[in-house]
Structures are given as C-alpha cells and as structure tokens.
Residue frames as qw, qx, qy, qz and C-alpha x, y, z in Angstrom:
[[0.909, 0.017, 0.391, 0.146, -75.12, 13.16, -6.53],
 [0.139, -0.612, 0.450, 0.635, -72.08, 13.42, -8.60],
 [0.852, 0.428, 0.141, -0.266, -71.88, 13.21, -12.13],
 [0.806, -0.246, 0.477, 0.250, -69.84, 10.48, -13.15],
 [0.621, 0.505, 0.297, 0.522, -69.88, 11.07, -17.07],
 [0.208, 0.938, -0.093, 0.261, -68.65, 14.72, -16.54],
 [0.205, -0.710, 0.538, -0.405, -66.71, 14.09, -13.37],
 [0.874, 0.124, -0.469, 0.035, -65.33, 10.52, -13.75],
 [0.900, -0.406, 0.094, 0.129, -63.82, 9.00, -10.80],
 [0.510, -0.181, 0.529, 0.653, -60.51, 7.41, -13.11],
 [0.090, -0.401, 0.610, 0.677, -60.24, 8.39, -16.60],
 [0.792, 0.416, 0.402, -0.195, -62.68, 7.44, -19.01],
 [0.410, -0.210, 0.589, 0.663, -60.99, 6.13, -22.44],
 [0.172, 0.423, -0.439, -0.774, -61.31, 7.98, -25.65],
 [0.720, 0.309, 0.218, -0.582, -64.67, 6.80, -27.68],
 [0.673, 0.739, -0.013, -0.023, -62.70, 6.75, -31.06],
 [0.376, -0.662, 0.460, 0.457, -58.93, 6.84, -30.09],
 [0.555, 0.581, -0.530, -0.271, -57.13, 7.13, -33.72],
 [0.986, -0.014, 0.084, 0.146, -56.24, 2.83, -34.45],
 [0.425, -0.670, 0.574, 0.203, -52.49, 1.91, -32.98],
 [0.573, -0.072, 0.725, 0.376, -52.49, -0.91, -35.69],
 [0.214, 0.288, -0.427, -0.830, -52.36, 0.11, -39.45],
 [0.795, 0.265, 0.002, -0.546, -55.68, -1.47, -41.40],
 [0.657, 0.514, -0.516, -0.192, -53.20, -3.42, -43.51],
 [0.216, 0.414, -0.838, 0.284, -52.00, -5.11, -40.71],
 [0.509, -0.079, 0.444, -0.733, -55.02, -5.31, -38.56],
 [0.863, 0.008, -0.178, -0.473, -55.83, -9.12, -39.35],
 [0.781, -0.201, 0.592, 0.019, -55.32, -13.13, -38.37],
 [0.062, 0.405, -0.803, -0.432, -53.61, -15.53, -40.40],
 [0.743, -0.187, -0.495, -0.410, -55.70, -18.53, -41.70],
 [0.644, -0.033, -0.721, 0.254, -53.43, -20.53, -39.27],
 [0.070, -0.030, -0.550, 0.832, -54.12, -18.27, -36.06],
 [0.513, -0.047, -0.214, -0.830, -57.75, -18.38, -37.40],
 [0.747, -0.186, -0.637, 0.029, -57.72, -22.47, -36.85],
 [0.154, 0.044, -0.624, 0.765, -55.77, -21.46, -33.35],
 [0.299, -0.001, 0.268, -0.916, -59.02, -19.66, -32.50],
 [0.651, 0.054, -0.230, -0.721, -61.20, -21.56, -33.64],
 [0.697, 0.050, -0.700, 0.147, -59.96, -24.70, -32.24],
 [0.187, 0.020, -0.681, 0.707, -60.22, -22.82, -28.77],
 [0.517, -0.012, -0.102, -0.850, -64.00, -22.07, -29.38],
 [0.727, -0.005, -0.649, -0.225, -64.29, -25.45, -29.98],
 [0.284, 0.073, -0.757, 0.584, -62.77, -26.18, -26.17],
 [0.097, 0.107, 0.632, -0.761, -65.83, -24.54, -24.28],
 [0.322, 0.537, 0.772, -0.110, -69.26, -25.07, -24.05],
 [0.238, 0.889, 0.214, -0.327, -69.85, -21.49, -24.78],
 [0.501, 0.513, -0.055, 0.695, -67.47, -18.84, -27.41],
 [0.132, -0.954, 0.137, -0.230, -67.19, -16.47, -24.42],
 [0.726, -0.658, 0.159, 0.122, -65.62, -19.18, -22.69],
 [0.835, 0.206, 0.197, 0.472, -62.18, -18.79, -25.46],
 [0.522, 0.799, 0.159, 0.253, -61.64, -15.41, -25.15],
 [0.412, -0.782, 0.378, 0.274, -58.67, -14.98, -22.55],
 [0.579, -0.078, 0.609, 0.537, -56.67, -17.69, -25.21],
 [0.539, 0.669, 0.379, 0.343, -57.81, -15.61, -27.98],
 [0.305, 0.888, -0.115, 0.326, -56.13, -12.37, -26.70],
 [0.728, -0.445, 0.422, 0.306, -53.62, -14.01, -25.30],
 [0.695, 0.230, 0.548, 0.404, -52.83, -15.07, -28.76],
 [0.082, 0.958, 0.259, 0.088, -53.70, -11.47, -30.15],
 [0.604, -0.761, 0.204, 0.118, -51.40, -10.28, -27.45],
 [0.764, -0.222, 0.552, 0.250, -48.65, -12.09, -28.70],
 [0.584, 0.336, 0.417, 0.610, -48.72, -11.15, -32.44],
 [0.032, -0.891, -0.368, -0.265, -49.72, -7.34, -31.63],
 [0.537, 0.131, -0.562, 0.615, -47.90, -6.99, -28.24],
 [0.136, -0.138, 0.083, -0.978, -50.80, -4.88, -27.70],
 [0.123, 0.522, 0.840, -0.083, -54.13, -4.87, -26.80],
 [0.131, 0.115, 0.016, -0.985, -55.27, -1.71, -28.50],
 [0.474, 0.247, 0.288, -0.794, -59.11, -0.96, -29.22],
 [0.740, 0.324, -0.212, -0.550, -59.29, -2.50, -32.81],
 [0.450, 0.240, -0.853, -0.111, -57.53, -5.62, -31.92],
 [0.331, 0.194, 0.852, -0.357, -59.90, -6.56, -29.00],
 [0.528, 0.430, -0.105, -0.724, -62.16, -5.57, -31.63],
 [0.655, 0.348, -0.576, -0.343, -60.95, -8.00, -34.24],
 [0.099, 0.155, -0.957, 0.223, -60.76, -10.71, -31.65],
 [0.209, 0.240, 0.401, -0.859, -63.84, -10.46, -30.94],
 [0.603, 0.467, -0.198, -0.616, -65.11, -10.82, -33.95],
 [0.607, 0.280, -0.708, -0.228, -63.39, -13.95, -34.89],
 [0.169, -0.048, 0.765, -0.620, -64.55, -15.34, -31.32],
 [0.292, -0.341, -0.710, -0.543, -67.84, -14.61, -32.15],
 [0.311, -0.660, -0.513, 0.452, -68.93, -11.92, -29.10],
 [0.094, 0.961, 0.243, 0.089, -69.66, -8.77, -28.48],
 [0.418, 0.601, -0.334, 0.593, -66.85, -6.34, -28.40],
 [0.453, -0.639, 0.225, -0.579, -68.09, -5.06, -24.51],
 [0.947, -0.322, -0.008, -0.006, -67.74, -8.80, -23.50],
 [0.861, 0.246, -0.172, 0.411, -64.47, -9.09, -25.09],
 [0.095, 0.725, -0.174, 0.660, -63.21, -5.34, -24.34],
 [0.760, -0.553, -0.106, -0.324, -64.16, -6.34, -20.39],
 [0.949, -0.107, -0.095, 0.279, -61.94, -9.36, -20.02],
 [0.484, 0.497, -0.294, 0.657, -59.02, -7.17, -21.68],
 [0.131, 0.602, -0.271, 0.740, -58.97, -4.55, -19.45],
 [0.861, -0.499, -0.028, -0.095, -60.46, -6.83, -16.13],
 [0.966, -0.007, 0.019, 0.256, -56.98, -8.52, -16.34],
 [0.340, -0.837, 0.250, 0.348, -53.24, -6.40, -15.59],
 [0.545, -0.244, 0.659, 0.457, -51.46, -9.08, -17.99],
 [0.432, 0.590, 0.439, 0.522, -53.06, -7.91, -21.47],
 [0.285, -0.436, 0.036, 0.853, -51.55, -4.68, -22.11],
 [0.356, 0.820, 0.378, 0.241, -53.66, -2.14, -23.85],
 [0.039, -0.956, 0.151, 0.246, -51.08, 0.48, -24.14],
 [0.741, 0.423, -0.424, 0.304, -47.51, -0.19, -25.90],
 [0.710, -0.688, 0.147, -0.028, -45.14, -1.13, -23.52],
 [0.003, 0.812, -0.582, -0.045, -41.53, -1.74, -22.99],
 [0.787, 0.036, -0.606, 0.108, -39.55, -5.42, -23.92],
 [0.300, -0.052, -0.776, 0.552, -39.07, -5.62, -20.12],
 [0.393, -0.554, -0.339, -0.651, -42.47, -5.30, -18.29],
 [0.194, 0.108, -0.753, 0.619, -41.89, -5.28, -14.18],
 [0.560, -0.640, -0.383, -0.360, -45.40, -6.05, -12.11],
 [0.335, 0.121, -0.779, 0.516, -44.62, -5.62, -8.92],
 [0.529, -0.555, -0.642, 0.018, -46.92, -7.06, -6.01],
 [0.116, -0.247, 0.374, -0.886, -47.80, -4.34, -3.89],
 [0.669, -0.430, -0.414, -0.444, -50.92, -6.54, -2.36],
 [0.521, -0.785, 0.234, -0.242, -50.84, -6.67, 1.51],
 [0.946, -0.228, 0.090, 0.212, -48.45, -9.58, 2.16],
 [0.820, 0.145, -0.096, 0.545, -46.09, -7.98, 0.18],
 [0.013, -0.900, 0.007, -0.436, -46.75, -4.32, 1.08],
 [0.576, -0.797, 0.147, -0.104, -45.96, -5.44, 4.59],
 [0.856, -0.190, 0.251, 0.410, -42.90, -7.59, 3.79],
 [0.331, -0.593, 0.310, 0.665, -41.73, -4.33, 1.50],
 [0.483, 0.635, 0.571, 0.192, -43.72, -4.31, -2.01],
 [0.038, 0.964, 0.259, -0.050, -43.84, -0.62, -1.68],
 [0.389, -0.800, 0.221, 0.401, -39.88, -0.41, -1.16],
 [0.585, 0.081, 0.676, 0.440, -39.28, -2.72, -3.97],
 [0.430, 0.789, 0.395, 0.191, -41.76, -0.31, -6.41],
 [0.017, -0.990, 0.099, 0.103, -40.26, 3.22, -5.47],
 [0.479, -0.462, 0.581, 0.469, -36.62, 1.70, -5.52],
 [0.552, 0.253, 0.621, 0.496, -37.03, 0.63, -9.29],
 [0.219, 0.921, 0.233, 0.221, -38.81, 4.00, -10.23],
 [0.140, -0.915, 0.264, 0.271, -35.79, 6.18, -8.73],
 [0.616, -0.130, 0.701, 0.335, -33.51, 3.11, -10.87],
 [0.501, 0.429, 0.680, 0.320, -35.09, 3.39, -13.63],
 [0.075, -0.146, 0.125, 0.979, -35.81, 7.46, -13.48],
 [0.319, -0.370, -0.410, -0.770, -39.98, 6.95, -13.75],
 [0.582, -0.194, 0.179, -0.769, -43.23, 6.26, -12.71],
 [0.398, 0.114, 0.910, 0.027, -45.35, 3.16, -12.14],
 [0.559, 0.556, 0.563, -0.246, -47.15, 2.93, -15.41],
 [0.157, 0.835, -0.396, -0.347, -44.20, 4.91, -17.44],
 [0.933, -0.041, 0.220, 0.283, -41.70, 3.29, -19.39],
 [0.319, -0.714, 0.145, 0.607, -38.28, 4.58, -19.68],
 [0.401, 0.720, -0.221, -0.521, -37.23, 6.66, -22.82],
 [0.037, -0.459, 0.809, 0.365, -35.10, 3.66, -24.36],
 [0.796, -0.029, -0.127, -0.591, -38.42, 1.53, -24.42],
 [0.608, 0.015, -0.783, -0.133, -37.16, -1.21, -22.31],
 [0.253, -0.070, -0.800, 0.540, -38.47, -1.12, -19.29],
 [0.479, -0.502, -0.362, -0.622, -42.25, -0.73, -18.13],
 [0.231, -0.126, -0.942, 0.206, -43.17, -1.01, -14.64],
 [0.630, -0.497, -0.324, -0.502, -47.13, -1.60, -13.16],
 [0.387, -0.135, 0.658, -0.631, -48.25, -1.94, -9.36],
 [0.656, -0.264, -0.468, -0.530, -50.44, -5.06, -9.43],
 [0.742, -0.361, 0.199, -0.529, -52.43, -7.06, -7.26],
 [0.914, -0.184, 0.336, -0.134, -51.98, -10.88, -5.74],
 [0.392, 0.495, -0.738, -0.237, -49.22, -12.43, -7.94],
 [0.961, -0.244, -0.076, -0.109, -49.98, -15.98, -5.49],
 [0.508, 0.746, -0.270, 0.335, -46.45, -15.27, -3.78],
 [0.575, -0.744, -0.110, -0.322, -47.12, -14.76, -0.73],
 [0.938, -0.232, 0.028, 0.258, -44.56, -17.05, 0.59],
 [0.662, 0.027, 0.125, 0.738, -41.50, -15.43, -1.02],
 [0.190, 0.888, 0.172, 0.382, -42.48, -11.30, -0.78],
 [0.381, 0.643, 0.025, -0.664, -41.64, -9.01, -1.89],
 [0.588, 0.313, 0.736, 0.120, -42.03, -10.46, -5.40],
 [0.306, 0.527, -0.091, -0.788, -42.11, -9.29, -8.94],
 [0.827, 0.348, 0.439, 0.042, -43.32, -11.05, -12.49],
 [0.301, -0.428, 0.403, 0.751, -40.99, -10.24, -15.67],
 [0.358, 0.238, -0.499, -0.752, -43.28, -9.62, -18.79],
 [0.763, -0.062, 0.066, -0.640, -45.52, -11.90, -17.76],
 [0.718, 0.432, -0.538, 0.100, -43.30, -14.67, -17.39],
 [0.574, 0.264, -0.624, 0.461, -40.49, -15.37, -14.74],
 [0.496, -0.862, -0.099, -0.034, -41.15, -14.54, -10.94],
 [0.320, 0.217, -0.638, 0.666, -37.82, -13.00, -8.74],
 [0.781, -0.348, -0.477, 0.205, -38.59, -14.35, -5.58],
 [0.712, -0.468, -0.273, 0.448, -37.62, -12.74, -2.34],
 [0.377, 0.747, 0.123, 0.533, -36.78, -9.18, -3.58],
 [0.477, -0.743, -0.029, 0.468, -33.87, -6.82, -2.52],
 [0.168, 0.821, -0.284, -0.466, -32.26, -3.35, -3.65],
 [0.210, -0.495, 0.765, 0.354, -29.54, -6.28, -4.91],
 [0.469, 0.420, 0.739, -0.239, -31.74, -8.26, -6.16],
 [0.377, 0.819, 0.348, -0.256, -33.25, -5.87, -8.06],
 [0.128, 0.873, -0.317, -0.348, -30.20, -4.67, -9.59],
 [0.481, -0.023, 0.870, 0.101, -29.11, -8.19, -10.76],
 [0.448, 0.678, 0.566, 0.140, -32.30, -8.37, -12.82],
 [0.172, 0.928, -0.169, -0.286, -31.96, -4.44, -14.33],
 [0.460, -0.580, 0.624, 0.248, -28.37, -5.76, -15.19],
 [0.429, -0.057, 0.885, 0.170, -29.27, -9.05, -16.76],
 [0.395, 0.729, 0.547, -0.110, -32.13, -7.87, -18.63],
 [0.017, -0.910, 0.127, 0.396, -29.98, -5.09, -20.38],
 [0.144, -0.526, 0.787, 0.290, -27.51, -7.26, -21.06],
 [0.685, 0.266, -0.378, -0.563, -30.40, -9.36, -23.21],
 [0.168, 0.079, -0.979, 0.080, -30.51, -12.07, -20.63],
 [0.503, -0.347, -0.560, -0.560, -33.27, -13.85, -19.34],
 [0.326, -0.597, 0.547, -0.488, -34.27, -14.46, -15.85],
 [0.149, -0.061, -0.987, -0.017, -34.41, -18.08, -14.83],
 [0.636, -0.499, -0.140, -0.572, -37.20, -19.76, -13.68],
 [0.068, -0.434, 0.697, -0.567, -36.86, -19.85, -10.08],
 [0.682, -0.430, -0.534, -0.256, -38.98, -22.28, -7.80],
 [0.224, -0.520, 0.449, -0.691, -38.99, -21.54, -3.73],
 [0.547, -0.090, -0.832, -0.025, -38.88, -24.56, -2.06],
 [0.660, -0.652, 0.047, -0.371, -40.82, -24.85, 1.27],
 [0.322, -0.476, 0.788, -0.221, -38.75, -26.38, 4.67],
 [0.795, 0.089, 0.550, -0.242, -40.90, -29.67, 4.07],
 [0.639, 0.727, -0.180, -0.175, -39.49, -29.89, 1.00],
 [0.190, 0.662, -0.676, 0.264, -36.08, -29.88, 1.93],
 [0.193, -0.483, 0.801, -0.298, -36.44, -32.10, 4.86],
 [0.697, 0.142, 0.639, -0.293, -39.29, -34.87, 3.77],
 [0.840, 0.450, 0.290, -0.084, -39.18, -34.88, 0.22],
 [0.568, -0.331, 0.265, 0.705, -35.36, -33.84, -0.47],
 [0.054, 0.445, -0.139, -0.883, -36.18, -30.30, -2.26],
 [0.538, 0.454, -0.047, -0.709, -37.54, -29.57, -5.53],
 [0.720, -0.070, 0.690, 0.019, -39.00, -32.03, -7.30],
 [0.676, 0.719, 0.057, -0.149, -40.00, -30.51, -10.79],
 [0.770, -0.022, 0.374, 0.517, -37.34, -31.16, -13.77],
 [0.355, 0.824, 0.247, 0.366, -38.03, -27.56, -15.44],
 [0.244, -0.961, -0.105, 0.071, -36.74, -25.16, -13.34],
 [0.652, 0.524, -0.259, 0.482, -33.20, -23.56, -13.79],
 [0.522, 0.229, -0.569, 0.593, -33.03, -22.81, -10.41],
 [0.463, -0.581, -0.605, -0.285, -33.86, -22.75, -6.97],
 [0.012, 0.584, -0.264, 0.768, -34.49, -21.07, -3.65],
 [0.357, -0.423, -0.801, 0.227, -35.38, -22.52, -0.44],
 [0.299, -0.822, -0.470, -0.122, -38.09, -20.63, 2.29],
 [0.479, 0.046, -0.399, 0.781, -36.62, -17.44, 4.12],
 [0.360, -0.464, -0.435, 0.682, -37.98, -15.33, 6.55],
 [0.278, 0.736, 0.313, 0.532, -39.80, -12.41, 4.48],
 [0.268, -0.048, -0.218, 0.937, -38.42, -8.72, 5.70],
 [0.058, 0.795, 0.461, -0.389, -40.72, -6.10, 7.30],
 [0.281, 0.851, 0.217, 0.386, -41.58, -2.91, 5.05],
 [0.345, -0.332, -0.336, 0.811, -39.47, -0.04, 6.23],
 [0.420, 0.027, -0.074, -0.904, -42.77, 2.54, 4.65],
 [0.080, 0.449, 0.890, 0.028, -46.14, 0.35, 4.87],
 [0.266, -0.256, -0.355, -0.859, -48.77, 2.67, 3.01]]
C-alpha cells in the first residue's frame, strides 16, 4: 500500500507557510464584523455563513491565504478545517495571489468537445504561460475549471469571477486580452435561446449590456 503522507498523490500544503498578510493588517472592521455577523444570523447553523464570509474576506484580501481563512473562521465561529475545506472545495476563492484579470476556462466535457482545450492552450501560447501561472506583469491568471453551467454556449470562459464570454474563438479571445489591457470591462453578455427569439421576442432581462442569440457550438480540433 502506498504511503500517502510520504508519497502524496498532489501536493500537500506547507503546515506553517510564513503569513501572506502582515499581523497589522490581518483583521475585520467593526462594520465587516456586523456584515458577518448579520450572515450568521441568516442560517440555522454558523457553518451555514461561511461561503459569504470568505467571499467577503476575499474581497478585502483578494486572497484566501492560510491566516485569513483562519481569521474568518474565527469570527464565524467554526473550526478552521471546516472553514479551510469550503476555501479550497471551491475554484472561485483564490488561495494564492493572483493576477487583476483571472481567466477560468471550462474544460468540462461539453466544452472539451466543443473546443475548451483549444480555447486553454491558445491563451497560454497568448499569454506566454501555464494554466495556474500568471504572467510577469501580474495581470493575467489563467485556471482550468470544471462546469461553469454553459453548456449551451461552449467553449466558455468566466472573467475574475464575474462576466462569462460566450461562444469562444482565437478572435474572441483576442478581443477580451485587448479590452482587458486597455482597462476595459467585459459586458455582461446573455445567450438567448431560438424560443426566445421566436415566442418571447429575445431577451427579456433589463441588466444586460448585451446579447447573443444560440449558435451551433464547434467540434474540438484536439479532444483529450
């Protein structure tokens, strides 16, 4: 039988890793203390507050490093192991620093076949890394993840946990690289279905900055 604690599978992380946030910084306001504590209040239980608590974390950190699930945690009122779980269960809390432009792309089967895989390797030779790198100027991160709920419109990517692009191509892709550089934002897009268009005359929401009817997803030209 193998052993696992000498001869880990993936990586095991660092017991002790030296703390990414300084001490002095390493704390809630009162008023992100009510925030939290006003989502505790929301569930029966305190485990059931702690995605909106490092969400919120997230957000004033950009990080998820060790001592801030830590200190969330604490002011939750759970164990670290419960809290430490969630984090690192979940692609969208980032326990590493990362780049202002963070690029998931869906490499789950719908889009593998429809070209997930062409969409990932194009942006790493674009960009000049890996998936999980981020390039030397520190904007641009990009991750392989799972399901985005896309299906309809793949290949598919998310933008920092934010925007979907819809329907992805080389152009495509190079649009967004572009616009993002140039300190724009992507819209949000919405992909209308045919029934849309013909029974309920397209989109109906009033948020969206812009839309895309159904097309035909493209076949992979590598399927892993």
């Amino acid at each position: 039988m193998a052993d696992f604690i000498k001869n880990p599978v993936v990586e095991l992380p660092e017991r002790n890793p030296a703390p990414a946030v300084p001490a002095s910084e390493l704390h809630f306001t009162e008023a992100e203390k009510a925030r939290i504590a006003e989502y505790v209040k929301s569930y029966p239980t305190a485990d059931g507050a702690i995605m909106r608590a490092l969400w919120l974390a997230q957000e004033k950190f950009s990080f998820l490093p060790p001592e801030v699930i830590k200190l969330t945690a604490e002011e939750v009122g759970i164990p670290y192991a419960q809290a430490y779980g969630v984090a690192t269960f979940y692609t969208q809390y980032y326990k590493k620093k990362m780049g202002t432009h963070v690029l998931d792309v869906c490499t789950c089967f719908s889009c593998q076949v429809c070209g997930g895989y062409d969409m990932l390797h194009y942006l790493e030779n674009k960009l000049g890394i890996h998936k999980g790198e981020t390039t030397e100027d520190g904007q641009f991160t990009i991750q392989e993840v799972e399901c985005l709920g896309a299906c309809g419109s793949a290949p598919m990517l998310q933008v920092t946990n934010g925007p979907y692009v819809h329907n992805l191509t080389t152009d495509k892709v190079d649009a967004l690289i572009d616009a993002l550089r140039e300190g724009k934002s992507w819209p949000f897009e919405s992909v209308t279905l045919p029934q849309d268009e013909d029974e309920m005359g397209g989109n109906r929401r009033t948020d969206v900055s812009a839309t895309e009817t159904y097309q035909t997803p493209p076949v992979s030209e590598t399927i892993r």
